[in-house]
C-alpha positions in Angstrom: -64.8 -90.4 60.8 -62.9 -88.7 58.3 -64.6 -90.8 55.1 -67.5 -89.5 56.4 -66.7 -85.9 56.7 -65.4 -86.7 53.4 -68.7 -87.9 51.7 -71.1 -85.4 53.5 -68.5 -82.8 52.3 -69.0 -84.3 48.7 -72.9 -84.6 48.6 -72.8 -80.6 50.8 -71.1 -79.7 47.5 -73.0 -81.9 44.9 -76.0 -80.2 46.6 -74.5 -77.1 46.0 -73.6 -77.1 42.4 -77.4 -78.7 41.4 -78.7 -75.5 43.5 -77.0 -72.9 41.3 -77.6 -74.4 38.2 -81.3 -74.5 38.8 -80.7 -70.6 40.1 -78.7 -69.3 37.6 -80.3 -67.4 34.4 -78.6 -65.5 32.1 -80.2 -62.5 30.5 -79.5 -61.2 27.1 -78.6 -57.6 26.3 -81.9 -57.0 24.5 -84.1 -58.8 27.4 -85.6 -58.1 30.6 -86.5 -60.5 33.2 -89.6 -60.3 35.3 -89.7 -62.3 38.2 -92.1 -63.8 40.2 -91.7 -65.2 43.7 -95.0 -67.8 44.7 -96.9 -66.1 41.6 -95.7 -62.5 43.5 -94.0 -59.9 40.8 -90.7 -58.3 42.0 -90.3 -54.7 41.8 -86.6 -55.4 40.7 -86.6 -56.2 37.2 -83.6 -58.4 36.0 -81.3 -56.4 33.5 -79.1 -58.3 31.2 -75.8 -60.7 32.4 -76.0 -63.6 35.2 -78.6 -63.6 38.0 -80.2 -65.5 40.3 -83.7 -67.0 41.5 -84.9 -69.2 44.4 -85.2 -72.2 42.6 -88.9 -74.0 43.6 -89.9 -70.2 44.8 -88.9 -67.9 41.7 -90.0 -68.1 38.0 -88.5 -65.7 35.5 -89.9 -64.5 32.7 -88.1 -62.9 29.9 -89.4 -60.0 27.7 -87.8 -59.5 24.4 -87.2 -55.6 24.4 -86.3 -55.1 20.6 -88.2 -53.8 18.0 -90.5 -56.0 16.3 -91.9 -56.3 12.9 -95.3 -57.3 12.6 -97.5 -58.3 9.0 -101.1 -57.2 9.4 -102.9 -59.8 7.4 -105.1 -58.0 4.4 -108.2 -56.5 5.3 -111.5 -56.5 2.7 -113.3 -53.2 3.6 -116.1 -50.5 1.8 -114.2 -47.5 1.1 -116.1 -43.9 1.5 -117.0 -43.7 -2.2 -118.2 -47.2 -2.1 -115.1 -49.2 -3.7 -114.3 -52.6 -1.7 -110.1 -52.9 -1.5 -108.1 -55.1 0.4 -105.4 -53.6 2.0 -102.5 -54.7 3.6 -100.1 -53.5 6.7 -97.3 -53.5 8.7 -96.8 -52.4 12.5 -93.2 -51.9 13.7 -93.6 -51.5 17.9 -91.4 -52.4 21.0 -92.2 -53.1 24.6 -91.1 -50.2 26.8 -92.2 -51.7 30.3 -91.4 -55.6 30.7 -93.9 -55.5 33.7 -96.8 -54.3 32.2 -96.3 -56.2 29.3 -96.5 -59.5 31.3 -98.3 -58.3 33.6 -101.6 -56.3 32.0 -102.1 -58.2 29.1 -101.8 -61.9 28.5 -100.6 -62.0 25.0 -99.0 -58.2 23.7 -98.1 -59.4 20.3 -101.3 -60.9 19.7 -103.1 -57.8 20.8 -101.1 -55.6 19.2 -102.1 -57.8 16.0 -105.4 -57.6 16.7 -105.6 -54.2 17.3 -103.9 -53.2 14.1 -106.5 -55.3 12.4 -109.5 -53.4 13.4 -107.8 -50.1 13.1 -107.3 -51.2 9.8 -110.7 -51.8 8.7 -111.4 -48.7 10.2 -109.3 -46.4 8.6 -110.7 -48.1 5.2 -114.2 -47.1 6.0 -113.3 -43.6 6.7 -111.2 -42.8 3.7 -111.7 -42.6 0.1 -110.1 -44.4 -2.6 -107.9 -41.6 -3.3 -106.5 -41.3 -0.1 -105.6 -44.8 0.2 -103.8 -44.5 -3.0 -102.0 -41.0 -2.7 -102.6 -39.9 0.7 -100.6 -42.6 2.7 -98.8 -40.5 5.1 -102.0 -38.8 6.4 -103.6 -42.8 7.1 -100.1 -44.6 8.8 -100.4 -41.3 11.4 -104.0 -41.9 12.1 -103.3 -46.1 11.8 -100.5 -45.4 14.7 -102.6 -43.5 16.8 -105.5 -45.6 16.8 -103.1 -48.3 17.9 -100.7 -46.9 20.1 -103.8 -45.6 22.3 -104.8 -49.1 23.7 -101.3 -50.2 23.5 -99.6 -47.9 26.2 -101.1 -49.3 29.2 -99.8 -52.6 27.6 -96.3 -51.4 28.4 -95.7 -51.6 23.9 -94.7 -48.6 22.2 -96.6 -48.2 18.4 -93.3 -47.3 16.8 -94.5 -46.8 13.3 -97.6 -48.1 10.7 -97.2 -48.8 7.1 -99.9 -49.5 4.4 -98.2 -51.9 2.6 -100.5 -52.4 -0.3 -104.1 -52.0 -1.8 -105.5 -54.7 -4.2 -108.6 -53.1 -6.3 -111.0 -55.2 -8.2 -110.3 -55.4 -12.1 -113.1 -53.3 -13.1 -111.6 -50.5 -11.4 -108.3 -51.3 -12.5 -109.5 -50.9 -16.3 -111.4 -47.8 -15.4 -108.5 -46.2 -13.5 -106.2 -47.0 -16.6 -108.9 -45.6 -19.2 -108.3 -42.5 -16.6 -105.1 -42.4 -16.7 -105.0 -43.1 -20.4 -106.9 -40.3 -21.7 -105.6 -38.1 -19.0 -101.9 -38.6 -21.1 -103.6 -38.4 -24.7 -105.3 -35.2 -23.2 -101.6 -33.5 -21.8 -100.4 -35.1 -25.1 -102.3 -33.1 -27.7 -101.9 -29.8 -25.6 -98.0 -30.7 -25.5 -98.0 -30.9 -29.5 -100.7 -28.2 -29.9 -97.8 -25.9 -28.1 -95.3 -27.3 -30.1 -97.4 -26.3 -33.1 -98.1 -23.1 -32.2 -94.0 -22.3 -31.8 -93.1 -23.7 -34.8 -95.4 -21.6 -36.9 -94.4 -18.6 -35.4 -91.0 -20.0 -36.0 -91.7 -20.6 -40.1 -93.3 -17.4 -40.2 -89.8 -15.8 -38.9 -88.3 -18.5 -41.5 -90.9 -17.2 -44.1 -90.4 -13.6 -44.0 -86.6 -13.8 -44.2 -86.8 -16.1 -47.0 -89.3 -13.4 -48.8 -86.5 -10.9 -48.5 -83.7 -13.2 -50.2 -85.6 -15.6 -52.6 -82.2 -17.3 -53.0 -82.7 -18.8 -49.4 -85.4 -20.9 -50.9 -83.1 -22.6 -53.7 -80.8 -23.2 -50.3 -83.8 -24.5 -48.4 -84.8 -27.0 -51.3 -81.2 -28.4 -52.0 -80.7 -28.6 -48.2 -83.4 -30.8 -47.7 -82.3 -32.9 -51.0 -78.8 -33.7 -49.3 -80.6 -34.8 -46.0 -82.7 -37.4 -48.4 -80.0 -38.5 -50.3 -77.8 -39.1 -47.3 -80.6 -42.4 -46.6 -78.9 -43.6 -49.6 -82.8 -44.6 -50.5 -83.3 -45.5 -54.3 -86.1 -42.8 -54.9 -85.7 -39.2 -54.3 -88.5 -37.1 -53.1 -88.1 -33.4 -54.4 -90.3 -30.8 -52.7 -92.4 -28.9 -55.1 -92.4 -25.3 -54.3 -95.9 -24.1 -54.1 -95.7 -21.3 -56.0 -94.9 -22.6 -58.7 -97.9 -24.5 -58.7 -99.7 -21.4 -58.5 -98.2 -19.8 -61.5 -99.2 -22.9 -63.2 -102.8 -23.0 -62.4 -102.9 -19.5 -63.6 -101.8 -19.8 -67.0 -104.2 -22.6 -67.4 -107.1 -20.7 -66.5 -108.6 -18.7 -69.9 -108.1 -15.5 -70.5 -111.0 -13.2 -70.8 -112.6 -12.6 -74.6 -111.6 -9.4 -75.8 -114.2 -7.1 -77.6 -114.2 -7.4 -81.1 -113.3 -4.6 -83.1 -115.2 -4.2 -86.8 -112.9 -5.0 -89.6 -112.6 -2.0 -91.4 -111.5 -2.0 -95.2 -107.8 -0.9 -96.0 -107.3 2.2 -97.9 -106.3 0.0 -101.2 -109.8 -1.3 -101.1 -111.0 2.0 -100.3 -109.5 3.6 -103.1 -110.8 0.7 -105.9 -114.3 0.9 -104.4 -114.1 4.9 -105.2 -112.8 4.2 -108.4 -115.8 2.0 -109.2 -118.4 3.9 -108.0 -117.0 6.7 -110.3 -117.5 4.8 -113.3 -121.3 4.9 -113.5 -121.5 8.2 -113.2 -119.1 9.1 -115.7 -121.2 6.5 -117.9 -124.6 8.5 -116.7 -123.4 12.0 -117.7 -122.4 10.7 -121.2 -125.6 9.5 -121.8 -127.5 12.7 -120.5 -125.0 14.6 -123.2 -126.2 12.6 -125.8 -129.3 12.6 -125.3 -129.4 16.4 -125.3 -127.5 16.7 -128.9 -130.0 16.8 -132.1 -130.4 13.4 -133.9 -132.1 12.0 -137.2 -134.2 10.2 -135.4 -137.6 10.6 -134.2 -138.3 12.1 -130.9 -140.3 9.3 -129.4 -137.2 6.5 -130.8 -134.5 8.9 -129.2 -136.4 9.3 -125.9 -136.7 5.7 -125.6 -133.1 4.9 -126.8 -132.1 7.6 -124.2 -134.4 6.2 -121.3 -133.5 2.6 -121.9 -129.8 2.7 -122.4 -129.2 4.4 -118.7 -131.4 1.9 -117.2 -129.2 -1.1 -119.0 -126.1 0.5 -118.2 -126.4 2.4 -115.3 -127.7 -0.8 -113.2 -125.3 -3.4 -114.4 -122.2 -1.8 -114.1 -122.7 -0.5 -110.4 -124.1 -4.0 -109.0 -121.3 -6.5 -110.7 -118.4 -4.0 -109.4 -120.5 -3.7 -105.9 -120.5 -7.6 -105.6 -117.0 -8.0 -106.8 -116.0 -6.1 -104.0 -118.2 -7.6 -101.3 -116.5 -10.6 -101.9 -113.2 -9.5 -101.6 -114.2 -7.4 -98.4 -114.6 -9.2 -94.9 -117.9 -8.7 -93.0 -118.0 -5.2 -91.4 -120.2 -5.7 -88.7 -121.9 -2.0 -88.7 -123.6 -0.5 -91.9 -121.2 0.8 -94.8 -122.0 3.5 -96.9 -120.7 2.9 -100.0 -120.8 6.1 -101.8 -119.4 8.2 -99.0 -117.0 5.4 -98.0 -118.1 5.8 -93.9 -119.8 4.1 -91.6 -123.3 5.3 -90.3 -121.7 5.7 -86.9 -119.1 7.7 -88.4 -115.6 5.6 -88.2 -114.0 4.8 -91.7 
């Protein structure tokens, strides 16, 4: 009797222990556990630690309550201004009603994936290719309310959308980088056109003090000879200041011709051509004296004698000392008077 109070005691218990290990769960922290009783869902959801279920009777289903990262595979789409991209996404969401997520949907992370994917495409057809590249912000708001509107009644909780990236063809890459390019060359050329403009004002200032103390220039020059010879270079470069190439190129240029003055004889040669002038007509007045006296001889003899001999003597003397003198004289480029010694314009 006892052995057999024994052994039922020992299969009561055996029964027992295979009982609650086919009703014990354990939930985690981060879980929830739905149960349903013949397919029926409890009101009471299971928190986290040990419970129990009718084993046979109860199945319990556990929801994962943490927040979960989810890729959106890239989607090809027509931007607004006609560009295909491919962009890519992430959705970060977390179930806020273990119920409804087993309950109203069959598969919430597949949905959710789903849903992401046609907001996606979506939002690519609305925008432009500058908003997708600059304009993020404005597109994950619109991305997580698009998705977050379906996925309430799901019992899921959109808690944030990223655009993760956006592939362009090549063409547009080159065009965008020609953009970009001659959008830097343009800032570039205003930067050194500024830059320009200062430092003339600058040199100006520089130039006006230097035109005050020309010594500042000698400075200037063997300044800038110390800063080339401290390259410890083999040739030296000297500035050449331009001025002084100035004041070269105008003492190479010719000057203007003077007006020539006449040559004018000098009083010495003045005073000789006087004194032969005077001769033949001392010479002259001789003869007329003689002529007048009484002679032997006949009338007719004398007045030839007296008619020929000025016309020999007269002459001759007058035009050898005339042409003696000429060629001692230089050229006088107005008419000379040679008995009065002036000119016919009236300068000696």
């Amino acid at each position: 009797m006892i052995e057999e109070l024994v052994a039922a005691g020992v299969a009561l218990g055996s029964v027992g222990a295979v009982y609650v290990m086919a009703a014990a769960r354990v939930v985690k922290q981060y879980e929830r556990g739905v149960v349903l009783r013949l397919g029926k869902l409890r009101s009471e959801v299971r928190g986290p630690g040990f419970t129990m279920i009718v084993p046979f009777v109860d199945r319990l289903q556990k929801v994962n309550m943490q927040i979960v990262t989810m890729p959106v595979p890239g989607q090809e789409g027509i931007t607004r201004d006609n560009v295909t991209v491919r962009v890519d996404a992430v959705v970060y969401f977390k179930v806020v009603s273990a119920a409804d997520a087993v309950i109203r949907v069959e598969d919430y992370r597949f949905a959710v994936a789903q849903m992401a994917q046609t907001s996606l495409r979506s939002i690519i057809g609305k925008s432009e290719l500058d908003d997708l590249l600059s304009n993020r912000e404005k597109l994950n708001q619109g991305l997580e309310l698009m998705i977050d509107s379906p996925a309430v009644e799901w019992g899921v909780s959109i808690d944030r959308v990223e655009i993760k990236d956006v592939s362009l063809p090549e063409t547009m890459k080159r065009s965008m980088a020609r953009q970009a390019e001659a959008d830097r060359e343009r800032r570039a050329r205003v930067i050194n056109a500024d830059a320009e403009l200062q430092a003339s004002k600058k040199l100006a200032e520089a130039a006006g003090v230097m035109s005050d103390q020309p010594a500042a220039l000698q400075l200037r020059l063997l300044q800038t000879v110390v800063a080339v010879a401290a390259e410890k270079n083999s040739t030296l470069v000297l500035p050449f200041p331009v001025e002084l190439l100035r004041f070269l190129e105008r003492a190479q240029q010719p000057a203007p011709p003077a007006q020539e003055q006449p040559s004018l004889p000098s009083p010495e040669l003045f005073a000789q051509l006087q004194k032969l002038l005077s001769q033949p007509q001392q010479q002259l007045s001789e003869a007329k004296e003689r002529s007048a006296e009484p002679s032997s001889e006949s009338p007719s003899e004398s007045s030839h004698e007296s008619s020929s001999e000025p016309e020999r003597s007269v002459p001759s003397a007058p035009s050898m000392a005339e042409q003696s003198l000429r060629e001692q004289l230089p050229p006088v480029p107005e008419p000379f008077d040679l008995d009065t010694g002036e000119s016919k314009s009236g300068q000696v």
